[in-house]
KOLLUM-765433 format. One record per residue (C-alpha): residue number from 1; residue in one letter; x, y, z. Coordinates in steps of 0.2 Angstrom, whole numbers, plus 5000, padded with zeros to 4 digits. Example, Ala and Ser with C-alpha at 12.3 -4.5 7.8 and 13.67 -1.06 7.14 Angstrom:
2
+-----+----+------+------+------+
|   i | aa |    u |    v |    w |
+-----+----+------+------+------+
|   1 |  A | 5062 | 4978 | 5039 |
|   2 |  S | 5068 | 4995 | 5036 |
+-----+----+------+------+------+
REM end
This chain:
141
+-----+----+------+------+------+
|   i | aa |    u |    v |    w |
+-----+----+------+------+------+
|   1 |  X | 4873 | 4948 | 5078 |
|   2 |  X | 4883 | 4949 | 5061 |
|   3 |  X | 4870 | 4960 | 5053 |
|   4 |  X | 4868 | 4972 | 5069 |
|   5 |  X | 4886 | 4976 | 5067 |
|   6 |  X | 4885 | 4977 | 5048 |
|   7 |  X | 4871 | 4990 | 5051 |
|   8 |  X | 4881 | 5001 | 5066 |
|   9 |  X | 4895 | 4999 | 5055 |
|  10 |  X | 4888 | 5007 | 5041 |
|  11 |  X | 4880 | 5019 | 5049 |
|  12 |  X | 4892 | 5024 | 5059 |
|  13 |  X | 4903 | 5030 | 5042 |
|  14 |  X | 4888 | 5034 | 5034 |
|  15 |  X | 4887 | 5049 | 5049 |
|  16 |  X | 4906 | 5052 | 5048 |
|  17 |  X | 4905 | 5055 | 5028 |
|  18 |  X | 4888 | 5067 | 5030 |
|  19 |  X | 4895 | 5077 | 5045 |
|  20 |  X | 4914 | 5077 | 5038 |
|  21 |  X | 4905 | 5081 | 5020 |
|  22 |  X | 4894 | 5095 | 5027 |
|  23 |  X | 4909 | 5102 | 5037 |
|  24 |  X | 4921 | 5105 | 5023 |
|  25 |  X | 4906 | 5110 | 5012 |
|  26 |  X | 4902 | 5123 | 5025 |
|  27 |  X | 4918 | 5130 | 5032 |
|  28 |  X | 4932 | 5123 | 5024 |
|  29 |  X | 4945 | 5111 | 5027 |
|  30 |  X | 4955 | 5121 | 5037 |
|  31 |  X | 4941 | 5122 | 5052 |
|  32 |  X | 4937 | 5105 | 5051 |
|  33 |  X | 4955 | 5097 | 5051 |
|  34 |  X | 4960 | 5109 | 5065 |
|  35 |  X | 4943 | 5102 | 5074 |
|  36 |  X | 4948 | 5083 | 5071 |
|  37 |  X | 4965 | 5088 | 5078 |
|  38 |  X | 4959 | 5094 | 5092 |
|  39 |  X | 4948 | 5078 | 5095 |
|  40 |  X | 4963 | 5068 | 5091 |
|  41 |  X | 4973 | 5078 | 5105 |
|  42 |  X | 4959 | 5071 | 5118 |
|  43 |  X | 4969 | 5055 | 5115 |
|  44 |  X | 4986 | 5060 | 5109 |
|  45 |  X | 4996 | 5075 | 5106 |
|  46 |  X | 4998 | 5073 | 5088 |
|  47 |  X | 5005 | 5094 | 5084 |
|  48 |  X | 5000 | 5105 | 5072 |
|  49 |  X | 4990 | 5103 | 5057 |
|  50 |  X | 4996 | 5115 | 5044 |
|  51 |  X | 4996 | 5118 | 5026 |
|  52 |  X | 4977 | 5112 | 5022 |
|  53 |  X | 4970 | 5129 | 5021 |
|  54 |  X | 4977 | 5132 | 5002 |
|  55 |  X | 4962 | 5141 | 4989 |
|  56 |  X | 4967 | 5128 | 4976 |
|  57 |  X | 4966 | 5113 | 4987 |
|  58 |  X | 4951 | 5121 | 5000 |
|  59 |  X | 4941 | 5123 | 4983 |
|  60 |  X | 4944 | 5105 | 4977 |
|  61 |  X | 4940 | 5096 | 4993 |
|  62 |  X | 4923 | 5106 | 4995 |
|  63 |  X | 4919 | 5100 | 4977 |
|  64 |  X | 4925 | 5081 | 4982 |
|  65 |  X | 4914 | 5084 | 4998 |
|  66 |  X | 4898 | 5084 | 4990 |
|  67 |  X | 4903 | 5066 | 4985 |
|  68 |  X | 4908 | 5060 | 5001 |
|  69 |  X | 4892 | 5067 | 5009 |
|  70 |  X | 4880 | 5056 | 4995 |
|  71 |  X | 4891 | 5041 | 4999 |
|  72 |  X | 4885 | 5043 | 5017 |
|  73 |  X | 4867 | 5043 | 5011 |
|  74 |  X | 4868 | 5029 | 4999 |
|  75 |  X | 4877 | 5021 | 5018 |
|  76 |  X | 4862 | 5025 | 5029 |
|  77 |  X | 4850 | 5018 | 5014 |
|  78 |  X | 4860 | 5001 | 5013 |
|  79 |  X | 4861 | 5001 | 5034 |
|  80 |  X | 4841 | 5005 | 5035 |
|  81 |  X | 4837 | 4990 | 5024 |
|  82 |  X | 4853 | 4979 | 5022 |
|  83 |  X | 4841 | 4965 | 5014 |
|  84 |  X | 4836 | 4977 | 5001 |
|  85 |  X | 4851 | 4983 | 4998 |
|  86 |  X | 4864 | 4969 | 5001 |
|  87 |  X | 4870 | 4970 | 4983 |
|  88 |  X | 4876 | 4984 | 4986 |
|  89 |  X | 4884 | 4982 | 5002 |
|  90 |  X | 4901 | 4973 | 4994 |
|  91 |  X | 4905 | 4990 | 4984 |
|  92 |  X | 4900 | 5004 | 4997 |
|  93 |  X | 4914 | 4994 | 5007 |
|  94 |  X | 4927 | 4992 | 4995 |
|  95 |  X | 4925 | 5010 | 4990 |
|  96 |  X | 4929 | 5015 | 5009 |
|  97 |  X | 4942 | 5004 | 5008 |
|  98 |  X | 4950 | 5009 | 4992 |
|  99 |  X | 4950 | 5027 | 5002 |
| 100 |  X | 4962 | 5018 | 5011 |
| 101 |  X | 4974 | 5010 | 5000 |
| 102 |  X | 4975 | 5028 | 4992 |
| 103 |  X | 4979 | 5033 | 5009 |
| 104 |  X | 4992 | 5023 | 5011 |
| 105 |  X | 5000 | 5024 | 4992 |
| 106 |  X | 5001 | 5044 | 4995 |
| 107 |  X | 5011 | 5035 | 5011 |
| 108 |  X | 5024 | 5028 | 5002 |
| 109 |  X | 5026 | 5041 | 4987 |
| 110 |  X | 5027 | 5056 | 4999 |
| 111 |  X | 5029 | 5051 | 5016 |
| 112 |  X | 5020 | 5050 | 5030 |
| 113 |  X | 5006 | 5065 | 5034 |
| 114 |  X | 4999 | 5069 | 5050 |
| 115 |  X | 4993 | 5058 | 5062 |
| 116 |  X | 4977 | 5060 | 5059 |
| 117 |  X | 4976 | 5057 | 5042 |
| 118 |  X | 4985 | 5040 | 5048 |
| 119 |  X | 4972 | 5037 | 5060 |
| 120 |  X | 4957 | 5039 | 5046 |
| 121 |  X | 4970 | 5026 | 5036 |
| 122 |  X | 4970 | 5015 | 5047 |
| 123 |  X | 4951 | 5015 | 5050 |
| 124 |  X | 4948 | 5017 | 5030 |
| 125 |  X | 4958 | 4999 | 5029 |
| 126 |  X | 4952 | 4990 | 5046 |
| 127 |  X | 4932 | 4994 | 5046 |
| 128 |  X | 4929 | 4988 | 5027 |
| 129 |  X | 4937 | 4971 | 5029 |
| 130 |  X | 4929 | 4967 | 5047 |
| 131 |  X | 4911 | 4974 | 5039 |
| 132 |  X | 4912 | 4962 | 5024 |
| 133 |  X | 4915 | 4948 | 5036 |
| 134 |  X | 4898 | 4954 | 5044 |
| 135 |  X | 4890 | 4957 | 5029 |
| 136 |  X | 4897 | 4936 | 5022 |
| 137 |  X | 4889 | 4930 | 5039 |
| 138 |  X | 4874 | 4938 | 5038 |
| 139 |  X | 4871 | 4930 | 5021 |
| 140 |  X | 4860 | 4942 | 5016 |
| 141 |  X | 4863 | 4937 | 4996 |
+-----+----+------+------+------+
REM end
């Protein structure tokens, strides 16, 4: 059971860091916040999202999305053959969650940003810590 959730788990961010990756590559990360905005409002009216669409920092998160979206491959390698890969598992994780801890550093030193961004915090610092836990009871090392 531990291992099926380790595998869901990293896929499931695998997915989120290829299509997240690809969608700022492709159109920007103006488009795509507004889009996970919009998501977000499904759930709660969080207001607008502004100030993403600057040339300076557009142009530095489409070169930090190629990154993002070979993270989700090396994701989908290690959640197709977690006995292969188990190694690697540990650091995959603790990368996500060191996203997180970013996240929440930027927090304190600037104040809070837009719900969303807190939302993906929150997930960045949750879902690393519960997959470890998997990835221990799997014993796959």
């Amino acid at each position: 059971m531990a291992l099926r959730i380790l595998q869901f788990g990293l896929y499931f961010i695998g997915l989120a860091a290829i299509l997240i990756g690809s969608s700022i590559a492709l159109i920007g990360i103006e488009r795509t916040g507004q889009f996970f905005v919009w998501v977000l409002s499904w759930i709660r009216d969080s207001g607008p999202l502004s100030d993403l669409g600057q040339p300076n920092d557009d142009s530095e998160l489409r070169f930090y999305s190629v990154f993002f979206i070979a993270y989700g491959a090396l994701l989908f390698q290690a959640a197709r053959k977690p006995i292969k890969y188990a190694r690697r598992i540990p650091l995959l994780l603790a990368l996500f969650f060191a996203g997180g801890v970013v996240r929440a550093i930027s927090y304190i030193q600037i104040g809070p940003p837009h719900d969303l961004f807190i939302l993906l915090m929150a997930i960045e610092l949750i879902m690393p810590i519960v997959l470890y836990i998997c990835w221990r009871a799997a014993k796959l090392t």
